[in-house]
N, C-alpha and C positions, 0 to 999 in steps of 0.2 A: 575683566582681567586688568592688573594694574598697569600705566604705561612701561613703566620697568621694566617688567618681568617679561612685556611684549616683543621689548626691545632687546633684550639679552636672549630670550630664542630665538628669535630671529638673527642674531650676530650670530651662535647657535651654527644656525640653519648656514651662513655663509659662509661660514669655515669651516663644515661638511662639505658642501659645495666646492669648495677650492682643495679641500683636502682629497677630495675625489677626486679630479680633474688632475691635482700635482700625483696622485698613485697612478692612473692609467698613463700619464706618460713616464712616469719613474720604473716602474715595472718592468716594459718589455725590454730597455735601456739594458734593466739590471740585470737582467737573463744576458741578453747579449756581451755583458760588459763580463759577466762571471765565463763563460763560453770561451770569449775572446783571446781573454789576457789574466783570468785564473783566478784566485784569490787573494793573490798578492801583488793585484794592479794598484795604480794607484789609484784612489778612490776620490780624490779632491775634484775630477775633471768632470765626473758624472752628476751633480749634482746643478752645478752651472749653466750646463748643456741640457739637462730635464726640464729647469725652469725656465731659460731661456722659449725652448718648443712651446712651454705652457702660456705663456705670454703668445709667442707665435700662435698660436692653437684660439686664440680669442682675437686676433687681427692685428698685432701690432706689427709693425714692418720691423723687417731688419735688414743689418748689412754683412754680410759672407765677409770676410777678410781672413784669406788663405793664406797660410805660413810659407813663406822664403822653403824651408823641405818641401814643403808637400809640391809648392810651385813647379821647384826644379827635377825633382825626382817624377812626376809625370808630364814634363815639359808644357806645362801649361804655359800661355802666353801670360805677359805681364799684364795687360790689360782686362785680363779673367779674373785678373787675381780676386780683386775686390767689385762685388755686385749687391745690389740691393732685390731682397725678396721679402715680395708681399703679397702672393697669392695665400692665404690661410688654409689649411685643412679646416674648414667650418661646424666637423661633429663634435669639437670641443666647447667653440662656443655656443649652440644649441644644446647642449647640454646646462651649461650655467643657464642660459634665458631660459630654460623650463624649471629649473631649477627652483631659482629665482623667482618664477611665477607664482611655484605651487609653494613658494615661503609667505610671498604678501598677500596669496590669496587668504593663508592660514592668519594672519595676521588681520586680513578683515573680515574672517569671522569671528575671530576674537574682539571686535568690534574697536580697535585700535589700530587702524592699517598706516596712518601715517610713523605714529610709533614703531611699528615693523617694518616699516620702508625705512626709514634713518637708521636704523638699529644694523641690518640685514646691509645696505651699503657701506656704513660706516664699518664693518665689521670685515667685509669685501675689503675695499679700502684700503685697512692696515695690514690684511694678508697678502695686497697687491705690493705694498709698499714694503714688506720685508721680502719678499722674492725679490724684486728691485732690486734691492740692494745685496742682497747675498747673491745673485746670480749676474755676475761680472763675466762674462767670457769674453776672452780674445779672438775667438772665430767668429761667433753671432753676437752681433751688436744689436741692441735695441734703445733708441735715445730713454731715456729717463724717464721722460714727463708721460710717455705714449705708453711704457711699461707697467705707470700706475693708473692713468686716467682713463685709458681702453677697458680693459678687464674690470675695472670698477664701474664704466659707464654701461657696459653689456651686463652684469648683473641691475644696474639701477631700475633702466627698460625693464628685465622681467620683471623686476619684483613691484615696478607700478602698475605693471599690465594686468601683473595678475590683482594686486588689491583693486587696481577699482574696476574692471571689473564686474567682482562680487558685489562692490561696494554699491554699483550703477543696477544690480540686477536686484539687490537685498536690501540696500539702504545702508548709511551709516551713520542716522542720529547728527548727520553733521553738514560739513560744504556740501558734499557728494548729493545728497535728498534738500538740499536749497537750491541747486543749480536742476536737479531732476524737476521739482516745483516750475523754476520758471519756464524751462521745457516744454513741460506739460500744460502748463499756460496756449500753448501755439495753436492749440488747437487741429485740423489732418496735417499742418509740418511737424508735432510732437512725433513722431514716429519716425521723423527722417536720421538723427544722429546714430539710434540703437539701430535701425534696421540696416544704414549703411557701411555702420561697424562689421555686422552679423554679415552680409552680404558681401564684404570685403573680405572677410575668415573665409567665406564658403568659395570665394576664386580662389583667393590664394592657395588654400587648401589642394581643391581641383587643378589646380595648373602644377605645383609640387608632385601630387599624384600621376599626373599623365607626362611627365617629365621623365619619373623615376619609371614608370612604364617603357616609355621610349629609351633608356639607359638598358632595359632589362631584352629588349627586342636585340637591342644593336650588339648587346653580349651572345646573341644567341646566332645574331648573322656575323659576327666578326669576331668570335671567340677563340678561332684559329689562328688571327692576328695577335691578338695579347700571348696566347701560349708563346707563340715564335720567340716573341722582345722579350718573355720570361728567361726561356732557354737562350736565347741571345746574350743574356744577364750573364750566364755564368756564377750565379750563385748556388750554393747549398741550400739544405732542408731550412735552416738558421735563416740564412737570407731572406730566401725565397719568404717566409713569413711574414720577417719584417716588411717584406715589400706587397705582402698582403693587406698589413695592417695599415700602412701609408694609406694605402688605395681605400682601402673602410674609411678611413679619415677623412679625406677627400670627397668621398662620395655626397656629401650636402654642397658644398662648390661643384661638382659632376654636375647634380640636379638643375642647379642657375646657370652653367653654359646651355645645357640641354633644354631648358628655357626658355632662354635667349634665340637656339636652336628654330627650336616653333615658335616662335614669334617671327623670325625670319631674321633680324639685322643678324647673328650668329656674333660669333665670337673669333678672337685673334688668336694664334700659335706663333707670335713672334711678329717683329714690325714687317709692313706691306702683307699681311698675308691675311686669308678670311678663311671661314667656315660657315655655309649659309646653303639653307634653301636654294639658292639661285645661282651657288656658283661654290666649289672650293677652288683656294688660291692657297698651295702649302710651300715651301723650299723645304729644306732641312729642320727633319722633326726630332726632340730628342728620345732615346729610345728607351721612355717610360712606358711598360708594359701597358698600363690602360690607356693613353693614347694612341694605341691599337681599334680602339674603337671607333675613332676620327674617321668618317666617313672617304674615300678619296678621288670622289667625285659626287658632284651632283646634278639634278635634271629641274628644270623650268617647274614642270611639274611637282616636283618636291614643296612648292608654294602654296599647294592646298594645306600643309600645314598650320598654316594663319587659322584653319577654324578649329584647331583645338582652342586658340585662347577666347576665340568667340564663345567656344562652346561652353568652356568654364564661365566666362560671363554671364550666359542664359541660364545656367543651373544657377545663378548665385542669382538673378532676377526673378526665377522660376521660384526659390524656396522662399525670395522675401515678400512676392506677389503673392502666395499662401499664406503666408503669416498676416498680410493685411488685410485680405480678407477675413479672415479668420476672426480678426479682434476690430474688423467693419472700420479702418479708419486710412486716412491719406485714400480714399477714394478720389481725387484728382487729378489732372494731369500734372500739374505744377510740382504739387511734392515727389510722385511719383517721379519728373525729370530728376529732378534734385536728387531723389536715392542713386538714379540710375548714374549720373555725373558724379558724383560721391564715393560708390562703389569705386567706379575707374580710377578717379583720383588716388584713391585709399592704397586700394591694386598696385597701381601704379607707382605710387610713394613705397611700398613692400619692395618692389621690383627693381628699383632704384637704388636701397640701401642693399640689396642682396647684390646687385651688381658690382657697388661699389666695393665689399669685402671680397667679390670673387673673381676679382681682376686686379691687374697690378704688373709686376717683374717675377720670373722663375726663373731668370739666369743673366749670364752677361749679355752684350751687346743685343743683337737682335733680341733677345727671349725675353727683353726688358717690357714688352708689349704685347702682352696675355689676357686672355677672358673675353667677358661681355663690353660691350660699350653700354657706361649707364645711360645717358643723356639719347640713345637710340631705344635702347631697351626700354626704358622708363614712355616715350612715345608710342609706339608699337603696342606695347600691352595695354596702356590708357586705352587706346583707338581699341583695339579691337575688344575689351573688355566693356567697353563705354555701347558697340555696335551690341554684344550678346543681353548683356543687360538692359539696353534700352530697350530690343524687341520683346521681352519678356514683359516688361514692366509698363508699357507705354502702349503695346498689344491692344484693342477694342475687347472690353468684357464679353466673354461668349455668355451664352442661356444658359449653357448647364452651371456657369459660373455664378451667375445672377439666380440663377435656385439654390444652390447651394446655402448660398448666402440669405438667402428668406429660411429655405429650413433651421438653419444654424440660429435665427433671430426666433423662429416660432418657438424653439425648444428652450431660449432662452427665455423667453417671455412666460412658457407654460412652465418651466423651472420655478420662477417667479411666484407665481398665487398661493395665495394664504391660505384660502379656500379649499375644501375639495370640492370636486365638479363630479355630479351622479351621470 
């Protein structure tokens, strides 16, 4: 397929993408905006405020600056007025990075992936850069430069993740199988970059999983709490939705405190304050229904936590110690370290950026000091991912391992013959 034609679906593909993303927050907006104030609101304010979220919704920060009425009429302090928020609802931008994915994937089986990466961003790009600029609001501020370069930069990520990839698994007549070439040259370390790619998916995975596990437990033992701060609310049927919907949105930031969680450093609810295995430290929480879930105390004991992430590590050392058997290569201890340090690392760098997006400011003063700590977080999981992994992986071959592995060679070798044998 010609580079053109690769690059215009793929632009395509990224303003579906953004056009998506701008309707799921334009939509419930507009129910509530029709509900509110009729049909004969003004309509100028709604559109501002969509894109603005939408930009919010992919990580950009922004800044609250509350109007002189609204100040005085619920005697807010002056020092409220204006706050910076940068905790993201993250199902937005998981949506674009898959998105995203499954465009450059398509793009490198078209056997043109860098022409659908440039096409696919570039197209990103200039739908970031007319939100930008048509979505000027007086209340949510977002600097400029971070309105068009964030939302462009999170589609970039997927859509090279996902070309190569394919491009690393299938080839692509190009860099991608020159650079596989010299890999492959290494002799048992050729196996070390794909296997601790693979092996880094399969923690990350694993730990997302038993996160959103432990999110599903804690609604089950503290689901009497969020009702309460629902009814506490004071909202209607109307509300109460919207503030269902918030909470769906959030819920991939939920996942990376609760993370954070089992790992043990936990996460902050406002400056001096913790949530951890080892100890909660709360003051004044604000009464967002799903922070009902906040555990409000903890026990020493809660510390056995630490081997879920161990655990996701030995499943992700567990499935790449099969695969190398399997295809008889990195039989050493050397590479085998290598995968195992690689993995963590990878893990770890995952756990880092997810931090970074799911921490920040959610109000004035105190509340300016929320989520995970990267720089703990990113530690914690290294280590204990680097502990699960390496016991798998660095393990003494057992016999039934070392038979396997001769059957697996006999039947290849009897594959093999040209001959039939009476």
């Amino acid at each position: 397929m010609q580079r053109l034609i690769v690059a215009l679906l793929a632009a395509l593909d990224a303003a579906i993408a953004a056009a998506v993303g701008l309707a799921v927050v334009l939509a419930p907006f507009t129910l509530l905006w029709v509900l509110a104030f009729g049909l004969a609101a003004d309509w100028g304010s709604l559109w501002p405020v969509s894109g603005t979220l939408w930009q919010f919704g992919h990580g950009v920060p922004l800044e609250v600056v509350l109007p002189d009425a609204v100040v005085s009429a619920l005697a807010i302090p002056k020092d409220a007025a204006r706050f910076a928020l940068s905790v993201p609802p993250l199902a937005l931008l998981l949506f674009t990075l898959l998105f995203a994915a499954r465009s450059g994937r398509r793009a490198a089986v078209a056997g043109r992936w860098v022409s659908g990466v440039i096409g696919g961003v570039a197209g990103f790009t200039a739908l970031s850069v007319a939100v930008a600029v048509t979505c000027r609001s007086d209340v949510l501020r977002a600097p400029l430069w971070a309105a068009i370069v964030i939302p462009a930069a999170v589609y970039a990520v997927g859509a090279l993740a996902g070309a190569l990839r394919h491009a690393w698994a299938e080839g692509d007549d190009g860099l991608i199988d020159r650079l596989r070439d010299v890999v492959d040259a290494w002799g048992d370390w050729a196996a070390v970059p794909g296997e601790a790619v693979r092996g880094a998916a399969v923690a990350t995975v694993a730990l997302t999983g038993a996160s959103a596990v432990g999110i599903a437990v804690m609604t089950l033992l503290r689901g009497g709490e969020v009702v309460a701060l629902f009814e506490a609310a004071h909202v209607d049927a109307l509300g109460a939705a919207m503030l269902t919907l918030g909470h769906l949105a959030y819920l991939p930031t939920l996942i990376v405190w609760a993370a954070s969680w089992l790992a043990a450093p936990g996460f902050a609810l406002g400056a001096g304050t913790s949530v951890s295995p080892a100890g909660t430290e709360l003051g004044v929480v604000p009464g967002i229904p799903v922070l009902g879930l906040v555990p409000e105390n903890s026990s020493i004991w809660m510390l056995v936590s630490v081997l879920v992430p161990i655990a996701c590590g030995a499943v992700a050392g567990w499935m790449v110690r099969s695969r190398l058997v399997w295809e008889n290569t990195a039989g050493g201890y050397g590479p085998r370290a290598a995968i195992a340090v690689a993995i963590a690392g990878l893990t770890a760098g995952v756990a880092a950026l997810a931090a970074a997006l799911a921490s920040g400011s959610i109000g004035p003063g105190r509340l300016a000091q929320a989520g995970p700590a990267p720089g703990a977080l990113t530690l914690a999981i290294g280590i204990e991912v680097l502990i699960g992994a390496g016991i798998l992986l660095l393990a003494p071959r057992h016999r039934d391992e070392l038979a396997e592995e001769r059957i697996d060679r006999w039947n290849t070798e009897m594959a093999g013959l040209t001959t039939p044998v009476d």
